[in-house]
N, C-alpha and C positions, 0 to 999 in steps of 0.2 A: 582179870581183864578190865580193861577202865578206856574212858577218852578223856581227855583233855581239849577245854579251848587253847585259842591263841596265849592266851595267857595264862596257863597252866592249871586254870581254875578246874577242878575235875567237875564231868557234865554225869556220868554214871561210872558206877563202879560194880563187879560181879565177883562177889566170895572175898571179899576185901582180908587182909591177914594181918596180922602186928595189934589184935584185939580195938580194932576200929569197924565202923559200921559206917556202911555207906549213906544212909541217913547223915550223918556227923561229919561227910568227906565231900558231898556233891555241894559246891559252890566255894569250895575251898581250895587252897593250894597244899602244896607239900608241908612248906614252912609252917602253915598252920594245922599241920596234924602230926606232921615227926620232930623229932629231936633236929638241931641247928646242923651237925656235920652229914648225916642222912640227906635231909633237905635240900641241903645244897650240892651234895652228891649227885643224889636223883635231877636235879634243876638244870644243872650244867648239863648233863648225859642229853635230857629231852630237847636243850637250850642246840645242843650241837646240829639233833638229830634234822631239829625243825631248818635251822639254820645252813647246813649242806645238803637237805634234802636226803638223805643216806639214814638207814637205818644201824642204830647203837646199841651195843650189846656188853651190859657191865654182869664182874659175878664174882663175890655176892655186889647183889646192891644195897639191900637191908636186911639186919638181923631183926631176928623176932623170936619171941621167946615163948613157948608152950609146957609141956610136958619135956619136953627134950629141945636144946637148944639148934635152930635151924637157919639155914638160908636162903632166900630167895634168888635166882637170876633175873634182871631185870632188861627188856630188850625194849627201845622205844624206836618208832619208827612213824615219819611225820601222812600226814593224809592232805591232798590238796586238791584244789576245784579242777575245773577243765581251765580257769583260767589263769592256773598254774600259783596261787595262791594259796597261802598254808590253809586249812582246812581240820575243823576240830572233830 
């Protein structure tokens, strides 16, 4: 679980996976913690979500690698003010 600003900067992040620490993640974007086709995968999907207001549902969205090879689903979905305004 994470939020994101308007600008995809992430604000917090909870049990972060792909061996990243949320220490390393909050003031950051995608681009600056994943590989280039990931990154822009995940950008577009959230880019959508914020943009129609409608929540997105990709799967997988990113591999990650552990003990055994895995994937995550990734579901983004925008939050906004009472003044109808994206909201992070």
């Amino acid at each position: 679980m994470w939020a994101q600003d308007v600008d995809l900067r992430y604000l917090w992040i909870f049990n972060p996976s792909m061996g990243l620490s949320a220490e390393g993640m909050v003031g950051k974007t995608d681009h600056d913690v994943l590989d280039g086709p990931t990154a822009e995968r995940l950008t577009t999907l959230k880019r959508k979500a914020m943009n129609t207001g409608e929540g997105m549902c990709a799967r997988p969205c990113a591999p990650f690698v552990t003990a055994m090879t895995r994937r995550t689903i990734c579901s983004s979905s925008p939050s906004w003010t009472i003044a109808g305004q994206p909201s992070a």
